[in-house]
DSSP file (Angstrom, degrees, kcal/mol; ACC not computed):
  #  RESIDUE AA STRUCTURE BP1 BP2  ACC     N-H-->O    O-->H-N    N-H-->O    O-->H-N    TCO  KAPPA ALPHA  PHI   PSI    X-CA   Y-CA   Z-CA
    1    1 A X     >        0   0    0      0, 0.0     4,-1.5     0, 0.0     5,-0.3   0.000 360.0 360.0 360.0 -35.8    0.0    0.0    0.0
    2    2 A X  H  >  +     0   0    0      1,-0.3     4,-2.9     2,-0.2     3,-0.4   0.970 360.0  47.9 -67.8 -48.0    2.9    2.3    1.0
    3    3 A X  H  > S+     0   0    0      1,-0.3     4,-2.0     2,-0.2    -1,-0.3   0.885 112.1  47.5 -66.9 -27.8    4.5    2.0   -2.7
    4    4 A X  H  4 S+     0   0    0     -3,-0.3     4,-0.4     2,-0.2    -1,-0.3   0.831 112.4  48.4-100.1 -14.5    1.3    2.6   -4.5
    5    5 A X  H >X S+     0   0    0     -4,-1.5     4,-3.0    -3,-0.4     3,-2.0   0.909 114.6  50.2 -76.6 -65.3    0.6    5.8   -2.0
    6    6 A X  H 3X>S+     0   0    0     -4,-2.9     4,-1.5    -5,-0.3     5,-0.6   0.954 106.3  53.1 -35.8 -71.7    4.5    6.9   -2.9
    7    7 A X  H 3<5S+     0   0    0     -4,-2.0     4,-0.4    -5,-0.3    -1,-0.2   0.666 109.9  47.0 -43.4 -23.5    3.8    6.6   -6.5
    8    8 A X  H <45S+     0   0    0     -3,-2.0    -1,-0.2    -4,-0.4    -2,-0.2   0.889 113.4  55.2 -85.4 -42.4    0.6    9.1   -6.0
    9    9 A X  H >X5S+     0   0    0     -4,-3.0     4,-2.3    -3,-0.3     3,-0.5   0.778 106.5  40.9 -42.7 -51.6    3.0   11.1   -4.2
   10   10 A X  H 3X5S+     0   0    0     -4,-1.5     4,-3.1     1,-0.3    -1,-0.2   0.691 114.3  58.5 -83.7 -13.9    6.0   11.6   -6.9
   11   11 A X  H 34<S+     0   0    0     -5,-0.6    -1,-0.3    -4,-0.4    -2,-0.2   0.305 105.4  44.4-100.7  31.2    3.4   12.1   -9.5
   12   12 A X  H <> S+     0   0    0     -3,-0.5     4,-2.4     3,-0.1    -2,-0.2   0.482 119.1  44.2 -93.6 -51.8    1.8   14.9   -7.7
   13   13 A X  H  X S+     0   0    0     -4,-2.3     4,-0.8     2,-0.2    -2,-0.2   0.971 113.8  50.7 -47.8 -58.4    5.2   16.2   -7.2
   14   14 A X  H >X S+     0   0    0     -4,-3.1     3,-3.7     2,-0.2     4,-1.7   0.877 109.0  51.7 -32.1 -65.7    6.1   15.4  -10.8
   15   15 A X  H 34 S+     0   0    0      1,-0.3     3,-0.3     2,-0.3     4,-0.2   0.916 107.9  55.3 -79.4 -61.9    2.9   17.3  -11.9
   16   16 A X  H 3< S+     0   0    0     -4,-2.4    -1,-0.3     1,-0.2    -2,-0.2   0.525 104.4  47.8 -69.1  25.4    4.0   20.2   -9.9
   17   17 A X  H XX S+     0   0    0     -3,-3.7     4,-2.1    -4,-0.8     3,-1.9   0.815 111.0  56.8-104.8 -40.9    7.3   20.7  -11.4
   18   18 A X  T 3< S+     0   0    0     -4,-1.7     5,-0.2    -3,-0.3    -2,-0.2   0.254 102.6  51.7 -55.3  10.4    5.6   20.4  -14.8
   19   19 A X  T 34 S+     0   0    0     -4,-0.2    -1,-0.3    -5,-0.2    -2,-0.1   0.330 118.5  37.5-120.4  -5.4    3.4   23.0  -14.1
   20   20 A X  T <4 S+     0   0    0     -3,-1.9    -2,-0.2    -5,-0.2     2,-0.2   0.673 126.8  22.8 -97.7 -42.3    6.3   25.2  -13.2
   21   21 A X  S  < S-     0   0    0     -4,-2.1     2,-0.3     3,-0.0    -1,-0.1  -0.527  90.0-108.7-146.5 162.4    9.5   24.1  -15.9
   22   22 A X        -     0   0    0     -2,-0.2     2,-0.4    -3,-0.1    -3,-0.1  -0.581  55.5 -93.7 -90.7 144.0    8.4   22.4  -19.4
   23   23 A X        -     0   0    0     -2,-0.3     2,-0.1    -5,-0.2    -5,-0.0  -0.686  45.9 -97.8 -83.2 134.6    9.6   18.7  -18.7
   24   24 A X        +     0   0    0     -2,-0.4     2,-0.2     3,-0.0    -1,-0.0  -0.528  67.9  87.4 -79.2 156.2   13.3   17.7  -20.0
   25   25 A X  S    S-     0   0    0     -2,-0.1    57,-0.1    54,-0.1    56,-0.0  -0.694  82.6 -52.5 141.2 153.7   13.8   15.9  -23.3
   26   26 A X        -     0   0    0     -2,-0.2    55,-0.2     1,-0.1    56,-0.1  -0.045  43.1-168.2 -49.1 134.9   14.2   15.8  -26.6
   27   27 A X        +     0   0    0     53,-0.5    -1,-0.1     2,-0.0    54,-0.1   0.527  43.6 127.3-120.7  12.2   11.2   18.1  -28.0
   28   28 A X  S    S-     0   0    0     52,-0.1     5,-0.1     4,-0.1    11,-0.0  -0.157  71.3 -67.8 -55.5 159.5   11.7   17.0  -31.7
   29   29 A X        -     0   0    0      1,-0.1     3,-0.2     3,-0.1     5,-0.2  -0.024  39.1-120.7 -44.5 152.9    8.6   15.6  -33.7
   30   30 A X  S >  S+     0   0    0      2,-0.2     3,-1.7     1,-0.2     4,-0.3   0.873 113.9  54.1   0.9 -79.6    7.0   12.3  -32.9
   31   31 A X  T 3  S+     0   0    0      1,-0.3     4,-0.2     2,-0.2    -1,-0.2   0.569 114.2  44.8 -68.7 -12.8    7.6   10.8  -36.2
   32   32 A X  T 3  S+     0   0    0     -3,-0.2    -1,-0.3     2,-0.1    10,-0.2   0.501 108.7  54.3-117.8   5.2   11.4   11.7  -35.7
   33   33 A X  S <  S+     0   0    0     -3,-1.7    -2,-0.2     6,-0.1    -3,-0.1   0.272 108.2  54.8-105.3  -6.5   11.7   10.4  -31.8
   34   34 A X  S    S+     0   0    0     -4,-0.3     2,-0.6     1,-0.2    -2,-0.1   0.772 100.4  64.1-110.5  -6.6   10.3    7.1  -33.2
   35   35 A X  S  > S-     0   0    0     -4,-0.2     4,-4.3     1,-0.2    -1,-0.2  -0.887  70.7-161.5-105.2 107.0   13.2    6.7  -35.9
   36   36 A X  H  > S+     0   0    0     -2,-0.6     4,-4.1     1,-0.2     5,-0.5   0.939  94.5  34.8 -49.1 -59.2   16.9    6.3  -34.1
   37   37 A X  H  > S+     0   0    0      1,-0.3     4,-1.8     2,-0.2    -1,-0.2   0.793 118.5  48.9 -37.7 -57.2   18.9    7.2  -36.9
   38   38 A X  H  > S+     0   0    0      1,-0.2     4,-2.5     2,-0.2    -1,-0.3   0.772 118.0  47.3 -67.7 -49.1   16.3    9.8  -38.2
   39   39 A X  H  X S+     0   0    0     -4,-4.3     4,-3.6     2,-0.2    -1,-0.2   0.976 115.7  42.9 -52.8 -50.6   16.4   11.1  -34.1
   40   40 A X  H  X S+     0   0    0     -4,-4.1     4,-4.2     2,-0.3     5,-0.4   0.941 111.5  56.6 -68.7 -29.2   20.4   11.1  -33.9
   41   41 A X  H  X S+     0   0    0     -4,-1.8     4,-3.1    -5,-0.5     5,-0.3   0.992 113.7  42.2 -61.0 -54.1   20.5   12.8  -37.4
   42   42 A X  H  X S+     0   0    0     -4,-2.5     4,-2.6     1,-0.3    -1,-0.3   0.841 111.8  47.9 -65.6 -28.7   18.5   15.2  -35.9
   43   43 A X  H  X S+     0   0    0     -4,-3.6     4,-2.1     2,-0.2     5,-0.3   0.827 111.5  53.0 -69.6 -42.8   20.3   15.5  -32.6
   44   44 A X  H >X S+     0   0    0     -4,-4.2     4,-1.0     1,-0.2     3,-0.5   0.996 115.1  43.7 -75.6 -34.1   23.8   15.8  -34.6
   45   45 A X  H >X S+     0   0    0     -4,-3.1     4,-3.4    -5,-0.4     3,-2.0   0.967 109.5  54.9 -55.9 -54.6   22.2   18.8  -36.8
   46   46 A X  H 3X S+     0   0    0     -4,-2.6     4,-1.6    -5,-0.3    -1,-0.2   0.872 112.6  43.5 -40.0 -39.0   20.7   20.3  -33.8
   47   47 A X  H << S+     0   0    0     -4,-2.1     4,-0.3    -3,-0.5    -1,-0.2   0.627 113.4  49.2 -68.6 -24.0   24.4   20.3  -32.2
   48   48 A X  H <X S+     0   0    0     -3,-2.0     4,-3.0    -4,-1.0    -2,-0.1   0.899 111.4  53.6 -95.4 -42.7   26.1   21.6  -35.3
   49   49 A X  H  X S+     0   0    0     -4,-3.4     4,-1.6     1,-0.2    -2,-0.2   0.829 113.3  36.5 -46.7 -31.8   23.5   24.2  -35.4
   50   50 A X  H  X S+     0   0    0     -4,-1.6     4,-1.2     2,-0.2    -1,-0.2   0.448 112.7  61.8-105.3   2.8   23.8   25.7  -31.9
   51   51 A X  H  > S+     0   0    0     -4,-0.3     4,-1.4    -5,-0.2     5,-0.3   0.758 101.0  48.5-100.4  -8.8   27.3   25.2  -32.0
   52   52 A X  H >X S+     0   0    0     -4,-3.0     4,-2.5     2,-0.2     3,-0.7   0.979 113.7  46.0 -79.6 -62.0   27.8   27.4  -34.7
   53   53 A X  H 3X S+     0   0    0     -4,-1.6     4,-2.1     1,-0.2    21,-0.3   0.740 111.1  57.2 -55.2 -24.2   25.5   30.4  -33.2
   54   54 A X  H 3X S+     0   0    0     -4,-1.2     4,-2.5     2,-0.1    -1,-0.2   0.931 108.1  40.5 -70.8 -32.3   27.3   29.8  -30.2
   55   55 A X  H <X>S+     0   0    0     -4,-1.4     4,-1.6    -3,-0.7     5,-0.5   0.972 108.5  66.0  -7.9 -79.7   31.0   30.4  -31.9
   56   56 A X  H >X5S+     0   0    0     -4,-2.5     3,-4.4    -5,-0.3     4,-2.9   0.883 103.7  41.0 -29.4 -57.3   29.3   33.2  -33.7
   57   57 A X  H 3X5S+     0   0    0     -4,-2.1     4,-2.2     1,-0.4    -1,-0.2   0.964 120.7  44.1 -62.6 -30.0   28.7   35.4  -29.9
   58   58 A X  H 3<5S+     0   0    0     -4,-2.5    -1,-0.4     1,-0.3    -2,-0.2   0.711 111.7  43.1-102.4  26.3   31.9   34.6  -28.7
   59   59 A X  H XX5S+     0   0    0     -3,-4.4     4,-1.0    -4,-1.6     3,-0.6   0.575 118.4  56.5 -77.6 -31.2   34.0   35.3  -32.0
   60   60 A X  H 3<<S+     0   0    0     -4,-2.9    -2,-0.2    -5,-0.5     7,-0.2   0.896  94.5  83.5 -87.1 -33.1   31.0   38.5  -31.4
   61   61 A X  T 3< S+     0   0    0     -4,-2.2    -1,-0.3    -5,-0.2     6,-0.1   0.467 100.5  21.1  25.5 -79.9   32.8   39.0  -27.8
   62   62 A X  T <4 S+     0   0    0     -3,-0.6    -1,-0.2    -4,-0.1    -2,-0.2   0.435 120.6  69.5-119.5 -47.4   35.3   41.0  -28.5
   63   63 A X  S  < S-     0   0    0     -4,-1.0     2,-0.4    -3,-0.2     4,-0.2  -0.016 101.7 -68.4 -72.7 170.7   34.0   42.3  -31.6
   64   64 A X  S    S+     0   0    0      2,-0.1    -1,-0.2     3,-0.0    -2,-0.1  -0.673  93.3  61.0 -72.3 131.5   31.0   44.8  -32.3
   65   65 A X  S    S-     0   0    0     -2,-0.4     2,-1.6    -4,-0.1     3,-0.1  -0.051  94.5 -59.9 105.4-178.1   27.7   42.9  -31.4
   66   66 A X     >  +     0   0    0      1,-0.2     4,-1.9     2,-0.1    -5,-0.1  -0.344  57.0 163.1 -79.0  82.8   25.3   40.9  -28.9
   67   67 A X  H  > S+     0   0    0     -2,-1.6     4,-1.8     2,-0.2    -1,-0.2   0.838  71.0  36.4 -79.4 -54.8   27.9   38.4  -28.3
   68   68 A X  H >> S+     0   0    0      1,-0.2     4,-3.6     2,-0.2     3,-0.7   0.975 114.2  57.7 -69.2 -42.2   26.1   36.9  -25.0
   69   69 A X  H 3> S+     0   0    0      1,-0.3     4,-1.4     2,-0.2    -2,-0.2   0.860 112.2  40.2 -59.4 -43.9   22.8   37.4  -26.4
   70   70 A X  H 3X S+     0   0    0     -4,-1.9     4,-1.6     2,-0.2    -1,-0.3   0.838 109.3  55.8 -35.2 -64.8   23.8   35.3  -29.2
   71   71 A X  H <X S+     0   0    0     -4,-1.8     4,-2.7    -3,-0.7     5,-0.3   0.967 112.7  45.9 -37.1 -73.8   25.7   32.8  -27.1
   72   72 A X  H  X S+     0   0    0     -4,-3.6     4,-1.7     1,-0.2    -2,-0.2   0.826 107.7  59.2 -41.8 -30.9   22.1   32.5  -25.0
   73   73 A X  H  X S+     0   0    0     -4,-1.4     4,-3.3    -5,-0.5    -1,-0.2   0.974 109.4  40.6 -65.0 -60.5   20.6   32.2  -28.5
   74   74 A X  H  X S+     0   0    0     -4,-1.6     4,-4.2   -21,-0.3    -2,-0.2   0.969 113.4  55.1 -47.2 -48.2   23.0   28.6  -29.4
   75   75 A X  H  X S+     0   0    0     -4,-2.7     4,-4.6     1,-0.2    -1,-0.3   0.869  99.6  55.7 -81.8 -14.4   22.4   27.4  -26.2
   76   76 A X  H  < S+     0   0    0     -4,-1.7    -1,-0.2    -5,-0.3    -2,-0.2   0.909 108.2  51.0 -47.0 -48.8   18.5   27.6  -26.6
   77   77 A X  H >< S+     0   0    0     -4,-3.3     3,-0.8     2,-0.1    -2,-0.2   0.785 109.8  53.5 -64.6 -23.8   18.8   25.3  -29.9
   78   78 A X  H >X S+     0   0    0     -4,-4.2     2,-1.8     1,-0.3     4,-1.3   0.975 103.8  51.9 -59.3 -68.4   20.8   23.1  -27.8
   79   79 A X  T 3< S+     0   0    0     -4,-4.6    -1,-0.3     1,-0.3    -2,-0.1   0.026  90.6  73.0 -67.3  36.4   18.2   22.9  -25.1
   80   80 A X  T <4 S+     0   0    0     -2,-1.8   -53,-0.5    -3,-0.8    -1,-0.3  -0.099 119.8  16.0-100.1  35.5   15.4   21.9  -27.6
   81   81 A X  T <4 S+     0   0    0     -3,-0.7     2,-0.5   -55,-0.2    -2,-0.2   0.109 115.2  68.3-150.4 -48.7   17.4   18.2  -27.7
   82   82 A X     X  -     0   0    0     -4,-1.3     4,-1.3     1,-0.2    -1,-0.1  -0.850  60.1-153.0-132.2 127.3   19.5   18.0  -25.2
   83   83 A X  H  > S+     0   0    0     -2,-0.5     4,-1.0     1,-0.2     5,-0.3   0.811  97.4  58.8 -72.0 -50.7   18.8   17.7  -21.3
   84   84 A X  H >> S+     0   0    0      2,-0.3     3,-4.4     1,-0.3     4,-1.2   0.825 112.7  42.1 -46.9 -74.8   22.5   19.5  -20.0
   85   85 A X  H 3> S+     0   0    0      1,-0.4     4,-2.0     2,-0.2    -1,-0.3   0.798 110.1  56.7 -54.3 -37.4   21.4   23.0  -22.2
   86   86 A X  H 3X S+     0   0    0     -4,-1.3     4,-1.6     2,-0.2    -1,-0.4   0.820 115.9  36.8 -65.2 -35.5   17.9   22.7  -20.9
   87   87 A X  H <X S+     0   0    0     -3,-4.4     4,-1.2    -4,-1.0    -1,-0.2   0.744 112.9  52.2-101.0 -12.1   19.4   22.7  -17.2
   88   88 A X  H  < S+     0   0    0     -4,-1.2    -2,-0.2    -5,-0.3    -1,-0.2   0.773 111.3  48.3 -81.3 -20.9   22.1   25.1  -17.6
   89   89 A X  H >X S+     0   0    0     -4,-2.0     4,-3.6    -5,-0.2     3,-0.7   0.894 109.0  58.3 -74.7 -56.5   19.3   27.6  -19.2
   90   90 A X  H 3X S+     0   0    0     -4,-1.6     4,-1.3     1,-0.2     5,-0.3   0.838 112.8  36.3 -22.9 -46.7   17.1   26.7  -15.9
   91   91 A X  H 3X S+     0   0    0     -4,-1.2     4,-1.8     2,-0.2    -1,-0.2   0.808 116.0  55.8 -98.2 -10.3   19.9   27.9  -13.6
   92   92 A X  H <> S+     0   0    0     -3,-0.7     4,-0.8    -4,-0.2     5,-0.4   0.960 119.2  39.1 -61.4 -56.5   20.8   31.1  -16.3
   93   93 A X  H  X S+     0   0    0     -4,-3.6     4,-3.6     1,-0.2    -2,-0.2   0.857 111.7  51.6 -39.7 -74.3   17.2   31.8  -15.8
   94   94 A X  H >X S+     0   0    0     -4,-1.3     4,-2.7     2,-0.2     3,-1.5   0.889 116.3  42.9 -23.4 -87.9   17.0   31.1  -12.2
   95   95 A X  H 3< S+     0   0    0     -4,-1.8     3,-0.4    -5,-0.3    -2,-0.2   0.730 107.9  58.2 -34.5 -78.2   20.2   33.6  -11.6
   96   96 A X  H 3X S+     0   0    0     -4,-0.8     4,-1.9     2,-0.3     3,-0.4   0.615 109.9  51.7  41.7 -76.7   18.8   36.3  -14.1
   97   97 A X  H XX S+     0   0    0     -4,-3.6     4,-0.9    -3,-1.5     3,-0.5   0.996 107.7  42.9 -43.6 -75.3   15.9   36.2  -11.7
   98   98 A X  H 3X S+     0   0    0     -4,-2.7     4,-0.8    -3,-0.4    -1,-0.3   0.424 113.0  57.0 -73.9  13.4   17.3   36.6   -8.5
   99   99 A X  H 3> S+     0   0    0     -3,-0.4     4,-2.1    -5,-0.4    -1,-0.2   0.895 106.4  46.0-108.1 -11.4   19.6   39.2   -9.9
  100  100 A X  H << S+     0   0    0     -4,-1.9     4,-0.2    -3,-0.5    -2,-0.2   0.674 108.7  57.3 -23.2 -51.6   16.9   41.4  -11.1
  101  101 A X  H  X S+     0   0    0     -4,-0.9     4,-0.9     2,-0.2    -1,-0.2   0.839 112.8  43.7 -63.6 -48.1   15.2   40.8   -7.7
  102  102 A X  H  < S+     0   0    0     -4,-0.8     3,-0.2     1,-0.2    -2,-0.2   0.871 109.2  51.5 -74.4 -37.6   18.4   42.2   -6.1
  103  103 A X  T  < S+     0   0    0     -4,-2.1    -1,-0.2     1,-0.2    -2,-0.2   0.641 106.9  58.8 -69.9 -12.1   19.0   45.1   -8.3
  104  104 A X  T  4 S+     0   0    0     -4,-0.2    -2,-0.2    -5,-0.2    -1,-0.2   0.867  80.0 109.0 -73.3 -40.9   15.1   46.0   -7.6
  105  105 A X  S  < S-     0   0    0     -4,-0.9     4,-0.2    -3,-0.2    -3,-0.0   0.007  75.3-133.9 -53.7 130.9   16.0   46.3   -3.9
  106  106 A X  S  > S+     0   0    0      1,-0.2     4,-4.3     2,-0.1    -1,-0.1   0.906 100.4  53.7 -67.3 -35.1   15.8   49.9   -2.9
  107  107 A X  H  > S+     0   0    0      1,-0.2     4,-2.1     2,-0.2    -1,-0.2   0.874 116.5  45.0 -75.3 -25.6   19.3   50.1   -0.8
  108  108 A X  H  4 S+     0   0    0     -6,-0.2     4,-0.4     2,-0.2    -1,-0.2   0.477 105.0  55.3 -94.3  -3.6   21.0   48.7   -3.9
  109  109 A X  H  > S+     0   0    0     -4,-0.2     4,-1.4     2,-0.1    -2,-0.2   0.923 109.6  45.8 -51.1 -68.8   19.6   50.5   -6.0
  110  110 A X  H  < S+     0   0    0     -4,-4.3    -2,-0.2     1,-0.2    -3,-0.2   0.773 111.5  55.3 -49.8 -48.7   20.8   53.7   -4.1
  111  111 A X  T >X S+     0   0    0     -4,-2.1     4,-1.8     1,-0.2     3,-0.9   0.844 108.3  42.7 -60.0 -26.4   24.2   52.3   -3.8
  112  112 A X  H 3> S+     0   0    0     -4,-0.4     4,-4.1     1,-0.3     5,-0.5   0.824 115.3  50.4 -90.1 -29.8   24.8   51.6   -7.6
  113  113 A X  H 3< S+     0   0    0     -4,-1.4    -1,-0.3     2,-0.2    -2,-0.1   0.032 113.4  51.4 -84.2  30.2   23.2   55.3   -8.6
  114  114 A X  H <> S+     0   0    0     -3,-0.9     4,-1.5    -5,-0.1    -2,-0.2   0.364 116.5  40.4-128.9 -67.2   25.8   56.6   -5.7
  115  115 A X  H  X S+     0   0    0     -4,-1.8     4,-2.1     1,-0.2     3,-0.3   0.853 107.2  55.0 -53.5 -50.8   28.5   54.8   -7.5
  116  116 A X  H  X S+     0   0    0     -4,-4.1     4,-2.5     2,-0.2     5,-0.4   0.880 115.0  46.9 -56.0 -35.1   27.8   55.4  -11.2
  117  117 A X  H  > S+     0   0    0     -5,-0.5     4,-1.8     2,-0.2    -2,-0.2   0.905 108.3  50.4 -81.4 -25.3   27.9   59.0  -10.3
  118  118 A X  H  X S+     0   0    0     -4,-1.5     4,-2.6    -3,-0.3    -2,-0.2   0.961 119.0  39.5 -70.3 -74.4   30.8   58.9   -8.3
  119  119 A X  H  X S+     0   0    0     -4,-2.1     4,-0.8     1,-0.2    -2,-0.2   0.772 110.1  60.1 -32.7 -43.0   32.5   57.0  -11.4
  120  120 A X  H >X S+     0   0    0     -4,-2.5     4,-3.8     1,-0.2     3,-1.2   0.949 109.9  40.3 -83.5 -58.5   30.9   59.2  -13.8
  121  121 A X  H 3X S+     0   0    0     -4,-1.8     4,-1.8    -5,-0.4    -1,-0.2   0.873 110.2  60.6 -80.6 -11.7   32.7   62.6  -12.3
  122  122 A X  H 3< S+     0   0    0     -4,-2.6     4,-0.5     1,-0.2    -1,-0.2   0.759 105.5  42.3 -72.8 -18.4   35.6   60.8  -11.9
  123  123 A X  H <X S+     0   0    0     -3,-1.2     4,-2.2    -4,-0.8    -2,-0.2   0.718 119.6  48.0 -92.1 -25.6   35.9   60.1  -15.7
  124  124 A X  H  X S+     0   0    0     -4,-3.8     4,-2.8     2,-0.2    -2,-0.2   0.867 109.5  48.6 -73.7 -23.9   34.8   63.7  -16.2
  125  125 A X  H  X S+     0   0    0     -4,-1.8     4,-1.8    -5,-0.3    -2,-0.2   0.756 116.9  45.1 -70.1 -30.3   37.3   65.1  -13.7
  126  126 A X  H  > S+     0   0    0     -4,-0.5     4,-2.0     2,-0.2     3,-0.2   0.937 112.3  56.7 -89.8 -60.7   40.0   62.7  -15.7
  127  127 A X  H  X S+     0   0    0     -4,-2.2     4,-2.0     1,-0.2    -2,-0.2   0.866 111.4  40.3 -29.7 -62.3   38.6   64.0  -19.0
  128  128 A X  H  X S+     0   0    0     -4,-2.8     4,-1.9     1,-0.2    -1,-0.2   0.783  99.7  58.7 -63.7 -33.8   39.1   67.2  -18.4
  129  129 A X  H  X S+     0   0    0     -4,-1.8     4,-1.5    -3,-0.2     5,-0.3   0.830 108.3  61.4 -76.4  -6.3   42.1   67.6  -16.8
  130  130 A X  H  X>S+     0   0    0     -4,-2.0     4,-2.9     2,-0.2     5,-0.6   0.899 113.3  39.3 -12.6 -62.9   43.2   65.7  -20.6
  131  131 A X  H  <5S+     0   0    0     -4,-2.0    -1,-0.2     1,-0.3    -2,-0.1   0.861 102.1  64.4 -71.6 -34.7   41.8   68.6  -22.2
  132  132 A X  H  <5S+     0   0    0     -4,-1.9    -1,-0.3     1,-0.1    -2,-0.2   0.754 121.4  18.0 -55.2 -47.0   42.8   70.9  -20.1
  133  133 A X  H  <5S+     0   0    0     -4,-1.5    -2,-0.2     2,-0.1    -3,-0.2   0.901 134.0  35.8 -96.0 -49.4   46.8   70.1  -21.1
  134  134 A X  T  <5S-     0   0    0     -4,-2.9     2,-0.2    -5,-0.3    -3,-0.2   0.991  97.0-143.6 -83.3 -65.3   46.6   68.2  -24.4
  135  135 A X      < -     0   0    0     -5,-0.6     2,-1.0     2,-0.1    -1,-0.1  -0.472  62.8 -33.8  90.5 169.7   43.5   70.2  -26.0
  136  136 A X  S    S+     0   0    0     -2,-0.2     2,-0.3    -4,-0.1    -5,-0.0  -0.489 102.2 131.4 -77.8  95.9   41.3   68.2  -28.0
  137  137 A X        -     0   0    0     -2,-1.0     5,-0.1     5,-0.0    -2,-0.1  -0.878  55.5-110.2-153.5 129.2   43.9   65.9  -29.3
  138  138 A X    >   -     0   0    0     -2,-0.3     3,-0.5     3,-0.1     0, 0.0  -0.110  31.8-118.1 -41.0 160.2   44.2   62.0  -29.7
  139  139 A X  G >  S+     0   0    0      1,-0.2     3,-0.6     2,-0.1    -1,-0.1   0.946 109.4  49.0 -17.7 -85.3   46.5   60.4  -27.8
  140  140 A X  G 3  S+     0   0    0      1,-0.3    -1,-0.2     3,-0.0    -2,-0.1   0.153 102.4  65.2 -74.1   9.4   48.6   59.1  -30.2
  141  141 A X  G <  S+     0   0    0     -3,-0.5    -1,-0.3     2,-0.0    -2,-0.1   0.152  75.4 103.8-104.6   6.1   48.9   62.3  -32.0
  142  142 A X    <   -     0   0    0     -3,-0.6     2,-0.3    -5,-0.1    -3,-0.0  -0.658  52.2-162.9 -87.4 161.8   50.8   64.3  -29.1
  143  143 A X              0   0    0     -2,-0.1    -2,-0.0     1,-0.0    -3,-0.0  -0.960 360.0 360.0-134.1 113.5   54.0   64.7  -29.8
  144  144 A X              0   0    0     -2,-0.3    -1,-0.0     0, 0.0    -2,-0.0   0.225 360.0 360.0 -98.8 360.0   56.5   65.9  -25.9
């Protein structure tokens, strides 16, 4: 009696983590979960795809453009096949969350608009005294 009372048990827990998260797993078609080959063919494409948009963002890194966003992009086509991206996007999220939650927070708010302004005149203070000797001149164009 106790096992069939357990069983009632993880499938109410089961059913509320599935009412919270989409369940991991492959989410390819039917008709392509019921053919191996025709599944692994898809799994290797899915993988070549998201590992080429992931390459793109971090070649985009360094470079002009949305390098993480990009990155976040690959590892979303991962996690439509494969369980790992699907939990490593669960804990991006998850973080994300709470740091949103923390940056909401009024005293940390205050501190970081205390700090950017503090930073901010100290790069104008820096700026200026620049101008102030050099003149509006590059760098690498002064000549002492």
């Amino acid at each position: 009696m106790n096992t069939g009372s357990d069983r009632t048990g993880e499938a109410a827990v089961a059913a509320d983590e599935t009412t919270t998260e989409p369940a991991l797993g492959s989410r390819a078609p039917q008709f392509i979960k019921a053919r191996r080959m025709l599944h692994l063919s898809w799994q290797v494409g899915v993988f070549v795809v998201g590992l080429a948009v992931v390459v793109a963002g971090v070649i985009m890194l360094p470079l002009p453009g949305p390098g993480w966003l990009v990155i976040f992009g690959g590892m979303a086509i991962w996690a439509t096949e494969f369980v790992w991206a699907q939990l490593v996007l669960r804990w991006t999220k998850r973080k994300v969350t709470e740091a949103t939650q923390k940056a909401l927070d009024p005293k940390v708010r205050r501190r970081n608009i205390i700090l950017t302004t503090i930073g901010l005149v100290i790069i104008a203070a820096l700026v200026g005294v620049y101008v102030w000797k050099f003149g509006i001149e590059m760098p690498w164009n002064i000549k002492e």
